[in-house]
N, C-alpha and C positions, 0 to 999 in steps of 0.2 A: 852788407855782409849777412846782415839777420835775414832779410829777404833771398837771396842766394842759398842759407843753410835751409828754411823752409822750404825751395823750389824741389831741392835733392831727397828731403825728407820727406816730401806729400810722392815724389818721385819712385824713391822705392818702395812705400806703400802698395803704387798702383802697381809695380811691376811682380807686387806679391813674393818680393827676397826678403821680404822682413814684417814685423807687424809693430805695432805703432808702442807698448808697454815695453817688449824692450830692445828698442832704438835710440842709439844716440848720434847725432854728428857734432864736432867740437872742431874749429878756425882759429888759427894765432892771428891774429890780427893787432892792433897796440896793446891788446891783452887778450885772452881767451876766451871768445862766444863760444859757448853750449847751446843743446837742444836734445833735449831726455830724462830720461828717471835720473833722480839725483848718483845713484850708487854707480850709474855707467858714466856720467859726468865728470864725477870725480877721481875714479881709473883714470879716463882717457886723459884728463888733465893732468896727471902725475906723469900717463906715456907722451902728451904732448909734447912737455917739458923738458923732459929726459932725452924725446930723441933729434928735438928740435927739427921737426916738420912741420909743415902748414894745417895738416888736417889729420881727422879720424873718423872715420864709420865705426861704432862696437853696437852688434846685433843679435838677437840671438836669432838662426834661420827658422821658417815655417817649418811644421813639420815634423819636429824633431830630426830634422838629419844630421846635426853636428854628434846628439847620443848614440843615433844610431853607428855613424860611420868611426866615432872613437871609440866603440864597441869593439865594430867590426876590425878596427885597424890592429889590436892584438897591442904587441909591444912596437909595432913599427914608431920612426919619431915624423913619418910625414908621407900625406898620401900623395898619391901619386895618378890622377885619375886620366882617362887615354883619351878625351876629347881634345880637339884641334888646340882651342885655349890652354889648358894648360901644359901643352909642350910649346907652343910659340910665346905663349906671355905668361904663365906663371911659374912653368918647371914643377913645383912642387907647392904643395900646400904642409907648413911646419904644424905638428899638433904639440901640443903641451897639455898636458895631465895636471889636476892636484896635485900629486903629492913631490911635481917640480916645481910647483911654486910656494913652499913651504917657506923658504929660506928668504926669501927675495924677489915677491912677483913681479913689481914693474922689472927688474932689473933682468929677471927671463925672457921677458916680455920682448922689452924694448932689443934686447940681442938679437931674440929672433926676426921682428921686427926690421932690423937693420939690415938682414940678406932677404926678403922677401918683399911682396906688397900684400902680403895681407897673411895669417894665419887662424888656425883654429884653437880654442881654449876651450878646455873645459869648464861647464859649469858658467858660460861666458856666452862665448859663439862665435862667432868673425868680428875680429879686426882686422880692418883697412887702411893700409894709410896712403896720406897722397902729400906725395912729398912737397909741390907747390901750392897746390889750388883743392877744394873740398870736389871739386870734379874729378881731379884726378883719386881721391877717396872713394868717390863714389865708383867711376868706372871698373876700380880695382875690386870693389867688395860686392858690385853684381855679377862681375868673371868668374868670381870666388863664390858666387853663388851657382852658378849657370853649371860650375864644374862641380860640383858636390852634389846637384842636382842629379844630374847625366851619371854622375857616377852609383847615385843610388839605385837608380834607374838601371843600368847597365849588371850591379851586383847582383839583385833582383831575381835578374834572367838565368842567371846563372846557378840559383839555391833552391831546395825545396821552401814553400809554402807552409810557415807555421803561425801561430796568431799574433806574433809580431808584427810578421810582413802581412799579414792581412789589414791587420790598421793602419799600418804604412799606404800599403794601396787604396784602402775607403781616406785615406787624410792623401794622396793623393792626384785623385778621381775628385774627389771636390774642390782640389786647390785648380785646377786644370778648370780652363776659360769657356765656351761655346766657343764655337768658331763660326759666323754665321755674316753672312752679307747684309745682312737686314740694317738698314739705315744708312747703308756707305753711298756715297757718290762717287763716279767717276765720268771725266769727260770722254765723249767719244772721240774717234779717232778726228772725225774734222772737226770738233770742239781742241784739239788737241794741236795745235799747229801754233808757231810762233815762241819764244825763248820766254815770254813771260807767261804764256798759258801752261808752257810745259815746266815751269820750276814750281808753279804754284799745286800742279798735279805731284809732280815730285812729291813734294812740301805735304802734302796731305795723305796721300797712299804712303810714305814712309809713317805718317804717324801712323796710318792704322795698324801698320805692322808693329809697332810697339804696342799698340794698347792690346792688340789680340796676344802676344807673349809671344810672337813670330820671330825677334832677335831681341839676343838682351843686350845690355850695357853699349857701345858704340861700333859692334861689329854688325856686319851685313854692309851692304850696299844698293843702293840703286839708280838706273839709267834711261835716258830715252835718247832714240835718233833722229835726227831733223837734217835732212838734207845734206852736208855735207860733216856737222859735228854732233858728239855724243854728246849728251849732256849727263852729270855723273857724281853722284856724291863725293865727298872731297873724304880724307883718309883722316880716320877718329873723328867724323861727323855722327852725330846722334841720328838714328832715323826720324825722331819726332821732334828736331829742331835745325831742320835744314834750313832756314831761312837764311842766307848770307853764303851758306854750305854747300852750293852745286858749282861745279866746274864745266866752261864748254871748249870738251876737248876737237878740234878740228881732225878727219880722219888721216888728213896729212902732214901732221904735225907741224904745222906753220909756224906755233906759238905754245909760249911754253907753259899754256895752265894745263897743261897733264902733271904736271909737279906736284903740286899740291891736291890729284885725283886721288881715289880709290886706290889700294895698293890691287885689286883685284882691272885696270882700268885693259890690261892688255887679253885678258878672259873675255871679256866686255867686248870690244873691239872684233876679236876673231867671232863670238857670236854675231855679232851684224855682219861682219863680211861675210861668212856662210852659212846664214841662214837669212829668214824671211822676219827676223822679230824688229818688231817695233819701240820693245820696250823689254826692260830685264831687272827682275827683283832678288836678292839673295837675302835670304835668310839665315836663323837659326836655330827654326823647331825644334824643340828638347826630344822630344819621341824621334822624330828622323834621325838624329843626331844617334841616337841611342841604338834604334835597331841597323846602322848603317855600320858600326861593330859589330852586332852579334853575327858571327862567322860561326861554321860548323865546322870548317875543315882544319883537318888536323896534320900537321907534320909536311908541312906546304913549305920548308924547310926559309922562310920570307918572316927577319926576327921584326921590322918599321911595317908594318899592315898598312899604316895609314899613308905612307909614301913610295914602297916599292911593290904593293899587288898590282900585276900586269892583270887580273880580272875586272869585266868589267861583272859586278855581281847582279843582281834584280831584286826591289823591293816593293812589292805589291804593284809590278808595272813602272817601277820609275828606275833607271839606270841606277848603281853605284859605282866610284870611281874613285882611284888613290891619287893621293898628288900632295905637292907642297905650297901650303898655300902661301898669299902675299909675293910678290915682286913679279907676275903674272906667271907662277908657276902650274897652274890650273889651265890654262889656258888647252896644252894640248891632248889630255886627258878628257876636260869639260866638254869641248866642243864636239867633237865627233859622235859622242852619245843622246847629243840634242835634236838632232834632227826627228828622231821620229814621235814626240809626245811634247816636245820643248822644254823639258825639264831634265834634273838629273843632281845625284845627291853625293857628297862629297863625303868621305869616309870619316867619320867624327867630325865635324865639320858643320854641313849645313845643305842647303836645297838653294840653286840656281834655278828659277822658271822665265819664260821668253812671254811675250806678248803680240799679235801678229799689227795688229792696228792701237787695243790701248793698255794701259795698266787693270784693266779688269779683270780681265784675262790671266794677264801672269799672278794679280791678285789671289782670285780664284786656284790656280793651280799650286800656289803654297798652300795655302789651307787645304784642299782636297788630298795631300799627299800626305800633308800634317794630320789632319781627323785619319785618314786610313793607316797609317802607322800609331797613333793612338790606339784606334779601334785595336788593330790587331797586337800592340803589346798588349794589352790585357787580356787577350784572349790567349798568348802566351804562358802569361805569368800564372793563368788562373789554373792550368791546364797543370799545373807543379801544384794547387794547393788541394 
């Protein structure tokens, strides 16, 4: 178990949700393993206790975004941020103040706790919990990170420019990764043939998309096609720990390992049947994510943006498209706007790209879409300050 709480804590490190001073994860296990500063230890272990779950992340996020967005939140009691994630898996993020935990903090705590997966505290940061396994903690408090992210990101755009948000943006601009090919490998296309050369290509271009900050916590997917089956990440696979984690789906459904696919696996599917791709990576760039909201129009009388705009909109050259995602609800939306560039970005959501022969290809085309929607949010934001 000590080894497991370590994997998740050097984990989100890398993924830059947290910084290592104040981090904690805590496991029930025949008693209660820690790993943190003593003072978040001992919180989490009085919330352990009280709400009898398996686990806890308590963090405080880079950045400062937990002051900035309880700032910003007024007297609301919980944000509410409009990326993909937090309307399919979080709904809402609970905040709590000081001066509600005068009386009684685990006991605020743990209430709130008990309707969510994870909330924000002041003076604290995110806590996570996971109700079985330190996985499911972790999963829960990089969603809750990804969405407080995108949401600061998104608020941003929307404000004038004062020196807040100017050190908001230089803290940032340097939390944000290079994006750069240099050192990747990939196999070529006739390097790439046969079910164990292509799960171990899986296996490795899904890491990269983690370590570049291309999807967080267990969302995104990816696929190759081999002759008559798809082969396809399986549904809450990690992209940097697919070993065990690919599914091969047969185009004809013969058998039944689409079960345990992709919830995204019928998206998948109509891309290969109408088009020429090879391969297909999905993502969840923060910045794509970000600018695939900023909408201008007004009084488009369409209250769900992210489900019912019949536009297909443009962003720097790459399609945007509404839809719902999981149970292949993307599907008929996705595919139509892929044909001419192979790519195309889902509205709060994330970035689909095809690959004609290998994953380099569609590699390349997430990051080029990513670095260009970067580039240009800041060139946004600066343009208010």
């Amino acid at each position: 178990m000590k080894r497991q709480i370590a994997y998740y804590h050097d984990k989100l490190l890398r993924d830059g949700s947290a910084t290592d001073d104040r981090l904690a994860l805590l496991v029930q296990d025949d008693g209660i393993i820690s790993r943190g500063p003593d003072d978040l230890c001992r919180l989490g272990q009085s919330i352990l206790e009280a709400l009898g779950s398996s686990a806890l992340v308590l963090a405080r996020p880079p950045l400062g975004l937990d002051t900035w967005l309880l700032y910003g939140a007024g007297s609301a009691s919980a944000l509410i941020p409009p990326d993909s994630e937090t309307r399919t898996f979080l709904h809402d993020i609970p905040l709590l103040r000081r001066d509600e935990l005068i009386a009684d903090p685990v006991a605020t705590m743990v209430a709130r706790l008990g309707q969510r997966k994870g909330i924000l505290v002041e003076g604290i940061g995110l806590i996570a919990v996971g109700p079985l396994t330190v996985e499911q903690a972790y999963v829960n408090y990089s969603s809750l990170f990804h969405a407080l992210f995108v949401k600061t990101l998104h608020d941003l755009l929307q404000r004038s420019c004062g020196p807040q948000e100017k050190a908001l943006l230089c803290a940032v601009r340097n939390w944000t990764l290079p994006l750069t090919t240099s050192g990747l490998q990939f196999r070529n296309e006739t390097a790439l043939q046969g079910r164990d050369a292509i799960w171990q290509e899986m296996t490795r271009v899904g890491r990269y998309t983690v370590e570049q900050r291309l999807v967080d916590s267990f969302f995104g997917n990816i696929s190759c096609r081999d002759q008559a089956e798809i082969h396809i990440s399986q549904t809450a696979a990690s992209l940097d720990a697919l070993e065990g984690c690919i599914d091969p789906v047969p185009f004809n459904n013969s058998t039944t390992c689409g079960i345990t696919a992709s919830s995204e696996l019928l998206t998948h599917r109509r891309i290969y049947e109408q088009t020429d791709a090879r391969t297909i990576l999905h993502g969840h760039p923060k910045f794509a994510v970000v600018l695939s909201m900023h909408c201008t129009t007004t009084d488009c009388g369409i209250d769900d943006c992210w489900r019912d705009c019949p536009q297909v909109r443009d962003c720097l050259g790459t399609p945007i498209v509404a839809g719902e995602v999981g149970a292949g609800g993307l599907a008929d939306k996705v595919v139509p706007v892929m044909a001419n560039n192979g790519a195309a970005i889902v509205y709060g959501h994330g970035v689909f790209t095809t690959g004609r022969s290998d994953f380099a290809e569609a590699f390349m085309r997430l990051q080029q879409i990513e670095q260009a929607c970067r580039d240009d949010y800041f060139r946004r934001v600066s343009a208010n300050c």
